[in-house]
C-alpha positions as CSV (number, residue, x, y, z in Angstrom):
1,X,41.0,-71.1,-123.7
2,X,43.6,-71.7,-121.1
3,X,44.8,-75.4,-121.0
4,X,47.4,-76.2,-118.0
5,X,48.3,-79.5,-116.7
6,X,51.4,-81.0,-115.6
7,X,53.1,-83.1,-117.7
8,X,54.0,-86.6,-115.9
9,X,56.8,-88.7,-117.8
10,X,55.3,-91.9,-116.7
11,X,52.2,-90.5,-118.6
12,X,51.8,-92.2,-122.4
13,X,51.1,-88.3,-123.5
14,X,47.4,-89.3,-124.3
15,X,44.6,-86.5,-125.5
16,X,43.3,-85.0,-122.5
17,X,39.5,-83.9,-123.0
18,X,39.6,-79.8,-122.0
19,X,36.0,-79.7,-123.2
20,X,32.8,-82.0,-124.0
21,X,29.8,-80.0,-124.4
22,X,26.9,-82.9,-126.1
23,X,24.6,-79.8,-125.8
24,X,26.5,-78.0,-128.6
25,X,28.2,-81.3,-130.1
26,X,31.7,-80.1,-129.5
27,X,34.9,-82.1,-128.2
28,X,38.0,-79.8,-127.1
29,X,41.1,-81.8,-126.8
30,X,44.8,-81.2,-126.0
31,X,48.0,-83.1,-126.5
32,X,51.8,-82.3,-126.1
33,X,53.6,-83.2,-129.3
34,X,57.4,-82.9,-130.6
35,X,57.9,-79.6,-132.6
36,X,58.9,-79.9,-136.1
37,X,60.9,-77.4,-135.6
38,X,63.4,-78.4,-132.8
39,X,62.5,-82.8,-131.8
40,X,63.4,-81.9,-128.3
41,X,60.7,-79.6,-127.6
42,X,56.8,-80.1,-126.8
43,X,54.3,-78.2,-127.8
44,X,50.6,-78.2,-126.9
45,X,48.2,-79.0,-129.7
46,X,44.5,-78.4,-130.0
47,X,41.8,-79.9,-131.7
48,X,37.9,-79.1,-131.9
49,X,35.6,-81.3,-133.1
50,X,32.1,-80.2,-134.2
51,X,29.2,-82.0,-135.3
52,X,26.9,-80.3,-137.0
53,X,23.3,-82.0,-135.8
54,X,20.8,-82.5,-138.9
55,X,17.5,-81.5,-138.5
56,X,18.0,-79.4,-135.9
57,X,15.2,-77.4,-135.0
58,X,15.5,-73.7,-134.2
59,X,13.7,-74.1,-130.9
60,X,14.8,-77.8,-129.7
61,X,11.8,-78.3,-127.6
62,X,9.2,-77.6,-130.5
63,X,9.5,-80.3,-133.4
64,X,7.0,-77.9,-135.7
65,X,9.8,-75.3,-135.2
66,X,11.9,-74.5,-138.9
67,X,15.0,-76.4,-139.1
68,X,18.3,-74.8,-137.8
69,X,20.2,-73.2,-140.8
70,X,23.0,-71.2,-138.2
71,X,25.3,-72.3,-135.7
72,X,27.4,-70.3,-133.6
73,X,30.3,-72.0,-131.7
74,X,32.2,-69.7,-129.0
75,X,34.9,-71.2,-126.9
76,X,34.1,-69.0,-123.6
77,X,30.5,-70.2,-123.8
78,X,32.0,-73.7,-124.3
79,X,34.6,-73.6,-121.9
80,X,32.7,-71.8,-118.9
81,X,32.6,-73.4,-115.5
82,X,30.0,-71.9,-113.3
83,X,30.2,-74.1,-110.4
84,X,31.9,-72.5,-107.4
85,X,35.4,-73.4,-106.2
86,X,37.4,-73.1,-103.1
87,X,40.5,-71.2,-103.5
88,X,43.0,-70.1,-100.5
89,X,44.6,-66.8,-100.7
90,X,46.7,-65.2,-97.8
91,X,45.5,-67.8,-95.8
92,X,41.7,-67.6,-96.0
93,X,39.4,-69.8,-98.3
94,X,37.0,-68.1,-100.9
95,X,34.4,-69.3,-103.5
96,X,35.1,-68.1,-106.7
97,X,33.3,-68.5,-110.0
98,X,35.2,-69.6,-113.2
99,X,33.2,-67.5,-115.9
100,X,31.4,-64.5,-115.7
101,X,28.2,-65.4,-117.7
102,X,26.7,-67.3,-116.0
103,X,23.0,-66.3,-115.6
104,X,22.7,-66.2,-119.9
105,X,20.8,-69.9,-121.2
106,X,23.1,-72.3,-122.4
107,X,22.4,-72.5,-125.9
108,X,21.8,-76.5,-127.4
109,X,21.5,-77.9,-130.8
110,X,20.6,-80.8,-130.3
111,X,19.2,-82.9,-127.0
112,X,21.0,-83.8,-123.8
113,X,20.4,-86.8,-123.2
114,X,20.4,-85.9,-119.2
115,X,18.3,-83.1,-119.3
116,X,14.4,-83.8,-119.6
117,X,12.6,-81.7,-122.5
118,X,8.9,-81.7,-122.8
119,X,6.5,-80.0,-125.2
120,X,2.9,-79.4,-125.3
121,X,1.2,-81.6,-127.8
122,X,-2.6,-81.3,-129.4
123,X,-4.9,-84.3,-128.9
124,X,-8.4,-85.7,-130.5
125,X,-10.4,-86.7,-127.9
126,X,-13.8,-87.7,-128.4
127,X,-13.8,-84.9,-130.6
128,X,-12.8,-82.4,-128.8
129,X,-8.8,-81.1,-129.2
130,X,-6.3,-81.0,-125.9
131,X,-3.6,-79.5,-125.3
132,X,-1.4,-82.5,-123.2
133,X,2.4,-82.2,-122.1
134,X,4.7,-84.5,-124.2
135,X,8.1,-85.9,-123.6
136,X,10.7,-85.4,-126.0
137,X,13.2,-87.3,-124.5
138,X,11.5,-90.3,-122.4
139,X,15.1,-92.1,-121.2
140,X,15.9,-88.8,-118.9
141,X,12.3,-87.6,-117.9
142,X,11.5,-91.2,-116.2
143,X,13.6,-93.1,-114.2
144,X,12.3,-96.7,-114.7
């Protein structure tokens, strides 16, 4: 993981957030700090912070799924940025892509509280059984 920014000296030196991924429960942050080694010198600090999700379900859109027991954090999955930018080189402007994986499913532990998840649900009616769509997460599949 790559981490530039400039350093401004009117800045108070506060954490900047590199990476918030609530998908995966993960909070990358960096922060210049004074060496211990030589006071007059910065250097760039890290720190990850992961929250494991209890009762995670293997397959987050099936509550009958077996809980989670394995979770597998990597920072290019993470830290990838698949929305095109503009860059201008030798005078002409191109789209280019910041990761390279981007067609593979984003992998989430726990619920995204934008996204909308659904499952299919069974249902007594009048004694027969239906199968009827079910919303897991009612705050981001309705807008009222």
């Amino acid at each position: 993981v790559l981490a530039a920014y400039p350093q401004n000296p009117d800045d108070d030196d506060d954490e900047r957030v590199l990476v918030n991924d609530k998908c995966q429960c993960v909070t990358v942050t960096s922060k210049f700090v004074p060496s211990k080694d030589n006071p007059d010198e910065e250097i760039l600090v890290r720190n990850i912070r992961i929250l494991v999700p209890l009762k995670a379900r293997e397959n987050i859109s099936d509550p009958m799924s077996p809980l989670r027991t394995t979770f597998v954090y990597r920072m290019t999955e993470l830290c990838r940025k698949c929305d095109p930018v503009e860059i201008e080189l030798g005078g002409e402007i191109y789209k280019a892509q910041q990761s390279d994986f981007c067609d593979e499913p984003e992998t989430c532990y726990t619920y995204d509280r934008d996204k909308c998840y659904t499952t299919t649900s069974s249902l007594l009616y009048h004694g027969e059984i239906r199968k009827v769509p079910a919303v897991l997460t009612p705050a981001s599949c309705y807008a009222d």
